[in-house]
Structures are given as C-alpha cells and as structure tokens.
C-alpha positions as CSV (number, residue, x, y, z in Angstrom):
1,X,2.4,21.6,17.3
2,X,-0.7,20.1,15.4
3,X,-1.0,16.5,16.1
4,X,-4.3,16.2,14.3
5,X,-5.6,14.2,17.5
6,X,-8.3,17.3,18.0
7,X,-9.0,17.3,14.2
8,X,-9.7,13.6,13.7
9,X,-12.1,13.2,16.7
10,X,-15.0,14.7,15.0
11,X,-14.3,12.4,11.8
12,X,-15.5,15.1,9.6
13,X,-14.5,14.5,5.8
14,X,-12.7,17.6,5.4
15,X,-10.2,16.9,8.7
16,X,-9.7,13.3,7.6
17,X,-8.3,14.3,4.1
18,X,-6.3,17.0,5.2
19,X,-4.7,14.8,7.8
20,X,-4.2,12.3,5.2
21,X,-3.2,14.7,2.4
22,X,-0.9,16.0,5.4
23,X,1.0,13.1,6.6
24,X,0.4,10.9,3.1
25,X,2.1,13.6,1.5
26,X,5.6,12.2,-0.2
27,X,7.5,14.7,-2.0
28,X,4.3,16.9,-1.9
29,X,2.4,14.9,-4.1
30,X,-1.6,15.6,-2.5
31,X,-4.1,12.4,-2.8
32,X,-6.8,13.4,-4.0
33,X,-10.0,13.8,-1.5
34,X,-11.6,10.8,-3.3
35,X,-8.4,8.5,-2.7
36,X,-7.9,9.8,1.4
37,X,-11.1,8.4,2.5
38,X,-10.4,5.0,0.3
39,X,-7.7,5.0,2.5
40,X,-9.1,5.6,5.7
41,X,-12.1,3.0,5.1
42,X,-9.7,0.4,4.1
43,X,-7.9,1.0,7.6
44,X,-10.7,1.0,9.7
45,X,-11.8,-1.9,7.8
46,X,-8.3,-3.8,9.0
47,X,-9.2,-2.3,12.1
48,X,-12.1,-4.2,12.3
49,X,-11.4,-7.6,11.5
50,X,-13.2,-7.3,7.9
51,X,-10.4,-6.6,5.5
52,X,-7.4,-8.8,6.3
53,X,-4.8,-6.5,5.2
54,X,-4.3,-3.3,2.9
55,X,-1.8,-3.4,0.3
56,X,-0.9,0.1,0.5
57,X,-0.7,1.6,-3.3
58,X,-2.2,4.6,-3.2
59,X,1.2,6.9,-3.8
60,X,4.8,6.5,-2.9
61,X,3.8,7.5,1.0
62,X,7.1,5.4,2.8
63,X,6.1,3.0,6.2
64,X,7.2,5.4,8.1
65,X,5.1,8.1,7.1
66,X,1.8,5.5,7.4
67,X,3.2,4.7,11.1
68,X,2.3,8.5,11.3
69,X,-1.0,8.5,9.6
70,X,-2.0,5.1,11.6
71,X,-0.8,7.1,14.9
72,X,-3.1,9.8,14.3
73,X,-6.0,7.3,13.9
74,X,-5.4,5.5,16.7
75,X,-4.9,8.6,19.3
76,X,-8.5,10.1,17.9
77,X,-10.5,6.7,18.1
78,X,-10.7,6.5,14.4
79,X,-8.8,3.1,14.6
80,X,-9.0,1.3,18.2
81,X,-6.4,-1.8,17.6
82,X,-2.4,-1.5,17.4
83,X,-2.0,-2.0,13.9
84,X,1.1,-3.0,12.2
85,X,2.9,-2.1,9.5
86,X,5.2,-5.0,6.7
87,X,7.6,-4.3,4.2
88,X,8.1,-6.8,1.0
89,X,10.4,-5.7,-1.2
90,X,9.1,-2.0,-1.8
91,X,5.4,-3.0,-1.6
92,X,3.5,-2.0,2.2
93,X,0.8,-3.8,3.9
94,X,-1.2,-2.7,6.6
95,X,-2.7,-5.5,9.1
96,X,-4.2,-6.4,12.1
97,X,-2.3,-9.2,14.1
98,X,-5.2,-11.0,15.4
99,X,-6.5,-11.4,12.1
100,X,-3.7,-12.5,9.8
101,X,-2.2,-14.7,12.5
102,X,-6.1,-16.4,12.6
103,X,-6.1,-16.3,8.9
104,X,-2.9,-18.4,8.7
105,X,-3.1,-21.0,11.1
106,X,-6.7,-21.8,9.6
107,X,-5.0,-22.3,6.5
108,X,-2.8,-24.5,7.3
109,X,-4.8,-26.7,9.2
110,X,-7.7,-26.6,6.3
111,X,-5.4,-26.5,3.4
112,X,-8.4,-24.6,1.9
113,X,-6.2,-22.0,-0.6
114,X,-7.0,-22.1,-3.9
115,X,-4.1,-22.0,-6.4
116,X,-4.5,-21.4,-10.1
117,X,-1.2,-22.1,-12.0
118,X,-1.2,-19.3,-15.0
119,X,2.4,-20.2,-16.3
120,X,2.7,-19.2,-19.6
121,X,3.7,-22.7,-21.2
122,X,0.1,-23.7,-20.4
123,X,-2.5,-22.8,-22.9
124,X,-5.2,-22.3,-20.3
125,X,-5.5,-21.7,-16.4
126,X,-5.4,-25.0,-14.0
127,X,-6.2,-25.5,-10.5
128,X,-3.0,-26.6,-8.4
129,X,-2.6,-28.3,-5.2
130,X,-1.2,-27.0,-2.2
131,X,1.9,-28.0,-2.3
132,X,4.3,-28.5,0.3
133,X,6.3,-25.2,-0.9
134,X,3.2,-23.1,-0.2
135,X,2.5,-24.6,3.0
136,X,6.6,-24.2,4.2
137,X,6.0,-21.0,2.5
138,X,3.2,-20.1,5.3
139,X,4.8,-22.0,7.9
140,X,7.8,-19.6,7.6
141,X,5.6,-16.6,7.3
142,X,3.2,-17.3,10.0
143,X,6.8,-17.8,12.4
144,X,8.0,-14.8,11.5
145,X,5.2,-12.6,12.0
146,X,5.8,-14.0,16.0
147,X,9.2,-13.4,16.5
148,X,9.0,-10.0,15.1
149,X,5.6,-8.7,17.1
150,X,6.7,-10.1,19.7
151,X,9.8,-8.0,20.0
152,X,7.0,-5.0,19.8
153,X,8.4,-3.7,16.2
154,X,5.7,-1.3,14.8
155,X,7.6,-1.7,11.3
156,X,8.5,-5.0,10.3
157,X,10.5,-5.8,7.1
158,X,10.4,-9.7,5.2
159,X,14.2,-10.0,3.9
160,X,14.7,-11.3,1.0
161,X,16.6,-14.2,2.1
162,X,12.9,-15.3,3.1
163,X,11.1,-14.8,0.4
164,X,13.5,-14.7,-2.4
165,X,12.3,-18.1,-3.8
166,X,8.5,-17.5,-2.9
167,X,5.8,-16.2,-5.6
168,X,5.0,-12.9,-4.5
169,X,1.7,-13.0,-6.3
170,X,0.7,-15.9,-4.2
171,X,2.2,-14.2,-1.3
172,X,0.0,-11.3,-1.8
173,X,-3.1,-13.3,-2.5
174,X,-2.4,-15.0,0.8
175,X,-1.9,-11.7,3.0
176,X,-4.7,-10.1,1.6
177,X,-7.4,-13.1,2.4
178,X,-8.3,-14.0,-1.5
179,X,-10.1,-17.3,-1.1
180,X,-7.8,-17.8,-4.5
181,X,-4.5,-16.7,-5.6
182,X,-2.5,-17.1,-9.1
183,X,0.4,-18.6,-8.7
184,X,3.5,-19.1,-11.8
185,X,7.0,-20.6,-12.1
186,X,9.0,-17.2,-11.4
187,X,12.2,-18.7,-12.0
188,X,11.1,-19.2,-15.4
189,X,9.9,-15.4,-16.1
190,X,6.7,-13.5,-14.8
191,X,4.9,-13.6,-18.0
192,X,1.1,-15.6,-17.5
193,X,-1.3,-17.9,-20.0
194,X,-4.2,-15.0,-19.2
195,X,-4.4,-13.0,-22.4
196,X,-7.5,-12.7,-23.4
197,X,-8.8,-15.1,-21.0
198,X,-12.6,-14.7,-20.2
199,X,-12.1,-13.6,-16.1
200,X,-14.4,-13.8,-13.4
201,X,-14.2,-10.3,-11.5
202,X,-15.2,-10.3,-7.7
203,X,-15.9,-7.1,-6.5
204,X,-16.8,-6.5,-2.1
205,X,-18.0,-2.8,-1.0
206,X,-18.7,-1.3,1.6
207,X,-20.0,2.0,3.0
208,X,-19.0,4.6,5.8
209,X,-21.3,7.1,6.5
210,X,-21.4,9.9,9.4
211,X,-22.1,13.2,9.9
212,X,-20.9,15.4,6.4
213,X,-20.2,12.0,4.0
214,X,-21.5,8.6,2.6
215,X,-18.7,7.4,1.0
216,X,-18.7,3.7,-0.3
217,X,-15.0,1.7,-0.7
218,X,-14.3,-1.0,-2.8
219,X,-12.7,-3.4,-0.2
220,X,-11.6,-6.9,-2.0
221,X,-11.5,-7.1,-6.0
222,X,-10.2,-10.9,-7.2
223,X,-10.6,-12.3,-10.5
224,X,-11.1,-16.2,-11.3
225,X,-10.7,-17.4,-14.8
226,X,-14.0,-18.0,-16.1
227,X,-13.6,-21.6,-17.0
228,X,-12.8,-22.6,-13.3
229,X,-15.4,-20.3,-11.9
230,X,-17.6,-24.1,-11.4
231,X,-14.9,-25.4,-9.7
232,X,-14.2,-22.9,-7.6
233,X,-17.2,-21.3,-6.8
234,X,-18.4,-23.0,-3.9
235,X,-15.4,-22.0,-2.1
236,X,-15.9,-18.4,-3.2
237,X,-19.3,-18.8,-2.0
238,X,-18.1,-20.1,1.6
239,X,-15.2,-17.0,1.8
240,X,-18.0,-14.6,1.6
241,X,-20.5,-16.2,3.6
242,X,-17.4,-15.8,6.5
243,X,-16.6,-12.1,5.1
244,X,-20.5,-11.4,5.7
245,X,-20.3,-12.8,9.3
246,X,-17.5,-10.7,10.5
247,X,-19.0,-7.6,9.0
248,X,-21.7,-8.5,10.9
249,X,-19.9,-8.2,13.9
250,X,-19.4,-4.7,13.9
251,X,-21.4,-1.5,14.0
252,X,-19.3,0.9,12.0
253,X,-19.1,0.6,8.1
254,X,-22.8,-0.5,6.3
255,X,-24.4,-1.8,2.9
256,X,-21.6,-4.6,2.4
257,X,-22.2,-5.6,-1.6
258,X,-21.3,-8.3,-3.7
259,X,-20.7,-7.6,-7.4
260,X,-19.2,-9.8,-10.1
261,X,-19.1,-9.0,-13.7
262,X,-16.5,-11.1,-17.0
263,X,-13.8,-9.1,-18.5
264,X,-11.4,-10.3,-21.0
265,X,-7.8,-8.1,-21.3
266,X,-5.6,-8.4,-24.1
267,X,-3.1,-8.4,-20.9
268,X,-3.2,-9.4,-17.4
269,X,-0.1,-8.2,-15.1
270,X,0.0,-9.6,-11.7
C-alpha cells in the first residue's frame, strides 16, 4: 500500500500535489496544482515557527483527512514538528504548539492586541481596549489548548459551550497572529460599519524553491481601516519586524515581502 512516505522525500512538485490532490480529495473534488503547494508552504511555514496557524479553506477536506496529509509530511521530512490539528465550529486550523502557546501567554502579559470595533451602529471604525472579555477569552483558550495536548489528542475540537459567547472574528484574528483583529457586538447581528471604507491591505509572501519549482505563497493578508492606519501602524511595524526575525531563523522558505496597497468594497464580510 502507497503511503506516499517514498514519494514525498524527493519534494518534487509533481509528488507533492498528487499526494495532496490524493489525500485532500473530499468527495473527489481535485485542488488544483496551484492551490496544493499553497497548501504545503503554509504548513511548512507553521512548521517552522513563521506562520502561527493555517486556517484551512482551501476545500471541504474534513480534520481527519489533513491528520493524513500532515502524516505524510511528517514521515518524509517535509514537516519535522508534531503538528496539531483544531476544530471551531466547522472551520480547521492547523498549528504548531510551541508557537501559539508562546503567542498567547505574550499576549496576555503585554496586552498588545489591537481591536478595532466595526459594529454597525458606528459610522466609522474605532480602536477598542482590551477588555477583560478578550483577555478571559484567551485565558480560557490558552487552558484549554493544555489540557487537551496534554492528553496527546492529535484532533482537538473547541465546544461551543466555550466559545459560544466569544467573537469568532476576533478569535480567528488571535489564532492566526494578526497584530489586529475586528471585533463586533455578535449578539446584536454580524453586519459591520466597513462599506466602502477606504482599507489598509497587508500583504506577507514568501518563496519555496527546490529542485523543479519556485513557487511564492501569500502567508498573512490583514486589512486596517485606513483612517486608523496612524494609530496603528507602529504596532504593525513592530509585528513584522518580529515576523522578519523568526524567518530569519530558518533556512527553508526565501524572499519574505511586505506589500500593502488601499481598497475600498462596497462590502466587507468577516
């Protein structure tokens, strides 16, 4: 029986999409070439302490069948830390423990999220504080990423008797490593004050190359309403000054890019 161990060690292009088209493959709906190494970058990148986390979106693959995919990379070499795998209602993360448990006791002892409120009774964007409910909100998080890695579970699943009354936009801003994250009143509706609000686009890529392929990977993308972007730029400026020293800490992905451009959307969802 194929394990794609064999495949995978030589890293060529072609092996690493068909193992990914393989294994990523729910109800036989392919990824496209493109999308596979996308994929496979943005692992290795949680691999190595760069990305934070990967909100997996690419297709409807189920946890179970990325436990596969992350099992392959691991037994060829590809990825070289135990990775784990979180559930949040439907929506899948990939992460590295070291990393994200790092990433959250630093913010709680520096407080340094940035919140924007975007609730839709405001007529623009503000800055909020962090508030006590974010911080019980990471306090909670941060104790059950312990309990459950420490009971060795490869697949862990937030119930929603924990994070039923938190944002999950914030939540996913906070998992991912945004130095900012848009947070609303959910119990009032989901809607948001950003249409056709001038926004700040960040942008972070990277590049893999090796023997057959130079393929560049968008890693981060985060957007800042443009009539904060004073206010909040400094701390922008300090998050990728610390995303530029732990790239620099590794030999394996190259030409890590900044890019930032202003868009305005007749509609943001978040």
């Amino acid at each position: 029986m194929c394990t794609w161990k064999g495949l995978l060690m030589v890293a060529s292009s072609e092996l690493l999409i068909s193992a990914a088209q393989k294994l990523l493959c729910p109800r036989k709906k392919r990824l496209s070439p493109a999308t596979c190494l996308d994929v496979t970058v943005q692992i290795m990148a949680v691999d190595l302490g760069v990305k934070l986390a990967l909100l997996y979106d690419s297709n409807a693959a189920s946890p179970e069948q990325l436990q596969m995919y992350l099992n392959a990379l691991q037994e060829s070499g590809v990825v070289t830390n135990p990775l784990r795998i979180l559930s949040i209602d439907g929506n899948t993360f990939i992460f590295n423990r070291a990393t994200i448990e790092s990433h959250l006791d630093e913010l709680l002892q520096s407080k340094g999220l940035i919140l924007i409120d975007v609730c839709p009774s405001k007529k623009q964007a503000v800055l909020a504080g962090f508030e006590k409910k974010t911080e019980d909100m990471i306090k909670t998080l941060s104790g059950f990423f312990m309990n459950e890695l420490d009971k060795g579970s490869l697949v862990l699943v937030l119930g929603e008797e924990l994070y039923n009354d938190w944002n999950l936009c914030t939540l996913f801003g906070i998992l991912l490593g945004y130095p900012a994250s848009y947070w609303f009143d959910q119990t009032k509706g989901f809607g948001n004050c950003l249409c056709m609000t001038p926004l700040v686009v960040c942008t972070v890529w990277v590049k893999w190359h090796t023997c057959d392929i130079n393929h560049r990977c968008c890693l981060y993308s985060f957007s800042v309403p443009e009539e904060l972007w004073s206010e909040v730029q400094c701390h922008v400026q300090q998050w990728t000054e610390r995303l530029r020293e732990r790239f620099n800490r590794q030999p394996v992905l190259t030409d890590l890019c900044f890019s930032r451009e202003t868009v305005t959307l007749p509609s943001v969802t978040l």
